[in-house]
N, C-alpha and C positions, 0 to 999 in steps of 0.2 A: 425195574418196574415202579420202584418208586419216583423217579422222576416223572413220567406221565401222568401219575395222578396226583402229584403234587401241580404240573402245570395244569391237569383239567381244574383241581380247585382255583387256582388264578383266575382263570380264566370265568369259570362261574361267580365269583366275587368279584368281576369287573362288569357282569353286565348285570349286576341287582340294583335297581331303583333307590337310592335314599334321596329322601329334597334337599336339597340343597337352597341354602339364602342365601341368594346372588339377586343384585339388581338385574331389571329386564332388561333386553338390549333393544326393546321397544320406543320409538319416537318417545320423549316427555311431552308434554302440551303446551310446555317454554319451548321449546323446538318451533311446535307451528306457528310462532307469533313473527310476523313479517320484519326483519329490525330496522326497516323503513317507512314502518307506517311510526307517525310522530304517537307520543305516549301523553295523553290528556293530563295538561293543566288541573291540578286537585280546584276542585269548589270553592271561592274565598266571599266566606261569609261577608254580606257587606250592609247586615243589619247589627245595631252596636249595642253592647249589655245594656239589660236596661236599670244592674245600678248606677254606670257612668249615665247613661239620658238623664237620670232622677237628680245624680250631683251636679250635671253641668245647666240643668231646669235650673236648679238653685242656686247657681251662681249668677245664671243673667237674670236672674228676676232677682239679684241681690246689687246688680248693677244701673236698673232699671230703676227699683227704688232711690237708691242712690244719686241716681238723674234727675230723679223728683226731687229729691230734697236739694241738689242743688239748683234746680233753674230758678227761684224766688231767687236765691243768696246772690246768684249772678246778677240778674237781673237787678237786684237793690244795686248792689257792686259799680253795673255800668250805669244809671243814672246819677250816681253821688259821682264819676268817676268824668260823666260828662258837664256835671256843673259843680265841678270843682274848680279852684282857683287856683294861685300859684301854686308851685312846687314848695311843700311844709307849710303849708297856710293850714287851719283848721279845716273847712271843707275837702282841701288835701287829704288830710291824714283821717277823715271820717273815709274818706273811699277807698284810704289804703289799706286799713280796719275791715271793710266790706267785702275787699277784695280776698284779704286773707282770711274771713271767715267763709268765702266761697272756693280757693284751695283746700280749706280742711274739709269741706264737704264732698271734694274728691275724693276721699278717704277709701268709700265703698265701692265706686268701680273701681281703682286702679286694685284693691285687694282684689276682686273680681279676675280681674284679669289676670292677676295673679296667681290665682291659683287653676285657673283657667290651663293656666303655662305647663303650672306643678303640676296637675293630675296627667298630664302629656306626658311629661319627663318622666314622672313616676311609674308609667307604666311601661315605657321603654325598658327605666332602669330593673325594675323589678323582674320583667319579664322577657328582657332581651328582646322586644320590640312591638309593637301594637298594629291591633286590627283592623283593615282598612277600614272598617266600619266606625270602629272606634275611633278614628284619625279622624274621619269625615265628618263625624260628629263633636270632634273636640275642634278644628277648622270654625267649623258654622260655629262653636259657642263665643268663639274666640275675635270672631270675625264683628259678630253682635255687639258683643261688651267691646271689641275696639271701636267701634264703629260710635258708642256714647264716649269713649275716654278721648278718643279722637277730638270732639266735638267739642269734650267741656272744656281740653287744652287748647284748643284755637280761640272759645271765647273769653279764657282769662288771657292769654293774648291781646285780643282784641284789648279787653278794658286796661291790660298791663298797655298798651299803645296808646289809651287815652289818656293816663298819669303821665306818661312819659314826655307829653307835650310841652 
C-alpha cells in the first residue's frame, strides 16, 4: 500500500504550478524586421562646430589682411623692377630689396594657410577623422587663403620675370 500512495504524491507534485523563468517562445520584434529592407544610413551632421567656423574666420581674415599689407610692397616691387637697369646696377638691387621685402610680407598668408592645413590634420589625428561638416568648412577656408597665396606667388613671379631680363 505504500507504493500507491507514494506514486499518487508524485504524481500530485507534478501537476502543481511553480513559475518558472524561462524566456518566451513568443516571436521577438527582431524577428519581424524584413532582413531585406535596407537599414538607414545614420544622419551625418553637415553643419560644422562653431569653435572651428570662429578659428578658420580667423585665419582668413589673418590672410586677407596679410594681402593688404602686401599689395603696396608688391606693387613698389614691380615698378622699381620695371625701370630698373642692368643686372647689379643700383636701380637693380633697389628692386631686389623691394622685391624681398614683398616675400616677407607673405609671411601671414602662407602661415594662414598653414595652419589652415594643421587644424585639418589635427583633427583627424586627434580624433580618428573629421566631420563632413567640419572638412567642408576647412575645404572653403583653405580654398580662400589659397586662393590669395596663389595670387601673391604668381605676382612675385611676375616681378622675379622682370629682374631676370
Amino acid at each position: 500500500m505504500r507504493a500507491p500512495q507514494l506514486l499518487l504524491i508524485l504524481i500530485l507534485a507534478g501537476c502543481s504550478h511553480a513559475e518558472i523563468d524561462a524566456p518566451s517562445l513568443a516571436p521577438r520584434p527582431e524577428e519581424a524586421i524584413d532582413p531585406r529592407v535596407p537599414v538607414p544610413e545614420p544622419a551625418i551632421s553637415m553643419a560644422p562646430g562653431a569653435g572651428l567656423v570662429d578659428q578658420l574666420d580667423l585665419l582668413v581674415a589673418q590672410a586677407q589682411s596679410g594681402d593688404r599689407a602686401f599689395q603696396p610692397l608688391a606693387e613698389r616691387a614691380r615698378q622699381l623692377a620695371e625701370s630698373a637697369g642692368a643686372r647689379e646696377s643700383e636701380s637693380w638691387i633697389a628692386a631686389q630689396q623691394a622685391l624681398s621685402a614683398a616675400v616677407a610680407a607673405r609671411a601671414p598668408v602662407a602661415t594662414a594657410v598653414a595652419d589652415i592645413q594643421a587644424l585639418g590634420a589635427h583633427r583627424i589625428q586627434s580624433l580618428g577623422g573629421i566631420a563632413a561638416g567640419d572638412l567642408m568648412a576647412i575645404d572653403t577656408a583653405a580654398a580662400r587663403a589659397g586662393t590669395i597665396d596663389s595670387r601673391e606667388a604668381s605676382t612675385i613671379d611676375q616681378i622675379q620675370a622682370l629682374l631676370a631680363r
